[in-house]
C-alpha angles and dihedrals in degrees: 000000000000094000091044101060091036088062094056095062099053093060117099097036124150114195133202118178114222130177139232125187117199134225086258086062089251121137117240105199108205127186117215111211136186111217108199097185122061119208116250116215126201108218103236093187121221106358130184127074111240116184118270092245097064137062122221114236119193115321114227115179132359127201137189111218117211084265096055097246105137121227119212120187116192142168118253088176091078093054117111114264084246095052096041099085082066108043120127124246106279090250121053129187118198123179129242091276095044101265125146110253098177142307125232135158143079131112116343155170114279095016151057117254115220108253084217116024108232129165124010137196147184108199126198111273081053108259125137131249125208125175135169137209103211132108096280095023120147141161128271134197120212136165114257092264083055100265105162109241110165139346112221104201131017128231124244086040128140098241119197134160078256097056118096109173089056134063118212099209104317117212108194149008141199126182108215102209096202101058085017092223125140118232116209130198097213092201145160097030093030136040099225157101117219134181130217138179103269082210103045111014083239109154111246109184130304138216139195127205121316077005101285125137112282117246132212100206109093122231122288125255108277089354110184116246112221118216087267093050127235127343093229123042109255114243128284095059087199108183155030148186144154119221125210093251083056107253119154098211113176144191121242103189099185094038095049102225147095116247120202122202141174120240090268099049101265116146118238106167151330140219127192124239113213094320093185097064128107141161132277093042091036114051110258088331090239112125129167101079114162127353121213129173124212124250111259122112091250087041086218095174122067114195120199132196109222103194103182089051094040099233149102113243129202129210135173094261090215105046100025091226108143118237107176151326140209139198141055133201121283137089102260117106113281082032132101147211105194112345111215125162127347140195138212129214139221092259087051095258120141126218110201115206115211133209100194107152105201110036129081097203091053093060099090154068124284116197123189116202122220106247105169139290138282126208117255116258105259088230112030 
């Protein structure tokens, strides 16, 4: 089923080739492609089947391991004091038909447990990923049965864009197979990304929006953007993910956009997130949520959570154009309280993670399953 709706997409492209040299002097060969179907997604509702004895709290970050079990980190913290005694281990497997495979996480001997889960992932020699976006916040490495393996940041620590030994809040984190290097989206206390050894912890180099050097002084008050936004992100730096073409895209929340990079920090391209949208009337006026690619070998769709408009958006991943969008707030299924990041299957089919406060129903996991694809209006 899978190859056969993948194929129909794929059918009606038309394909340009186009170049990028890097600051190093290589050459980035990119293809510019024109997708003419858009995929179409059926809202599940919530979807995992947590055991009877445990209450979900809010749901953070998903993830699709290369099995197709689906992560789920969450925050028991936020539950109620009443509701506490039966909260559910901070990281969740379930398998590919929702079944609960098994729970892990929380405080523990040799490392510094996040205040406030944030980002998970699974990458792909199949350890986990777990990352926070408190105070004194850092990234940890376990095996996937929850053995402890490296700390990447300490607590107490001065933390600065300049600092590279330390992580401000981060948000986010993708481990790309081929350079074995880990992106972070650092985050919610700094305005980077920043690249470690996925082996050793060992920094690697680090970028801010457009590639300049990221800045610690916030904006100024009624500070003019420009056409092409802000110079720096504007905090928090919210996602991150490496595609197989090697693009770094990220997702810069406050400046409501989508950033793309080569390996190295260069900047390739933009695309704006619901631009028009500002708090109050629009939620907090933060956007780009979570980023996640489809399936197919070109990954020639790009979905992006856009928290503040309560929907998912789809682009043609190549060529940035939007195609379409889906959602609206709500706690029905296909709704959302606050959307935050989001996954993709194997099959193509996308699980949403939610950080609604105050209501029970939003704290879950939607997943929307793939059902085809639908031509592309000829005027749109």
């Amino acid at each position: 089923m899978r190859k056969t709706l993948w194929m129909l997409a794929m059918v009606s492209i038309a394909t340009l080739g186009s170049m990028i040299v890097t600051e190093s002097g290589s050459v980035f060969a990119q293809t510019r492609a024109t997708v003419q179907q858009v995929p179409k997604f059926r809202a599940e509702g919530s979807w995992p089947k947590l055991p009877s004895q445990w209450v979900m709290a809010l749901v953070a970050s998903t993830w699709n391991d290369d099995q197709d079990h689906l992560w789920v980190l969450q925050r028991p913290g936020t539950l109620s004091d009443e509701e506490k005694s039966r909260a559910a281990p901070p990281v969740l497997e379930f398998d590919a038909d929702g079944n609960f495979v098994q729970g892990w996480g929380g405080p523990g001997a040799g490392f510094d447990w996040p205040q406030a889960e944030h980002g998970i992932h699974v990458d792909p020699q199949g350890f986990v990923w777990v990352g926070g976006n408190a105070e004194e916040d850092q990234i940890l490495k376990f095996t996937r049965d929850g053995e402890f393996v490296m700390q990447i940041g300490k607590p107490g620590q001065m933390k600065t864009n300049a600092d590279t030994e330390n992580l401000y809040r981060p948000a986010d984190m993708f481990v790309h197979g081929p350079t074995n290097e880990l992106f972070v989206a650092d985050g919610y206390g700094n305005k980077r990304v920043i690249v470690f050894d996925a082996d050793t912890g060992a920094f690697k180099r680090m970028w801010g929006a457009f590639g300049n050097v990221p800045s610690d002084d916030p904006p100024a008050p009624g500070e003019p953007i420009g056409p092409d936004g802000a110079p720096q992100f504007r905090p928090p730096v919210h996602a991150v993910k490496v595609s197989t073409d090697g693009l770094v895209y990220v997702g810069d929340r406050g400046g409501r956009r989508v950033q793309i990079f080569t390996l190295d920090g260069q900047f390739v391209d933009q695309v704006f997130i619901g631009r028009e949208c500002h708090a109050p009337d629009c939620g907090n006026g933060t956007t780009a949520a979570g980023l996640a690619f489809s399936p197919d070998t070109a990954q020639r769709y790009l979905y992006v959570a856009n928290r503040s408009q309560a929907q998912i958006m789809v682009f043609d991943r190549e060529t940035l154009e939007y195609l379409d969008a889906f959602g609206s707030w709500g706690s029905d299924a296909g709704q959302f309280g606050t959307l935050h990041h989001m996954s993709v299957d194997s099959q193509g089919n996308l699980y949403s993670a939610e950080v609604t406060p105050l209501k029970p129903e939003n704290r879950r996991v939607q997943k929307f399953t793939l059902t085809g694809f639908v031509p592309l209006p000829m005027v749109r």
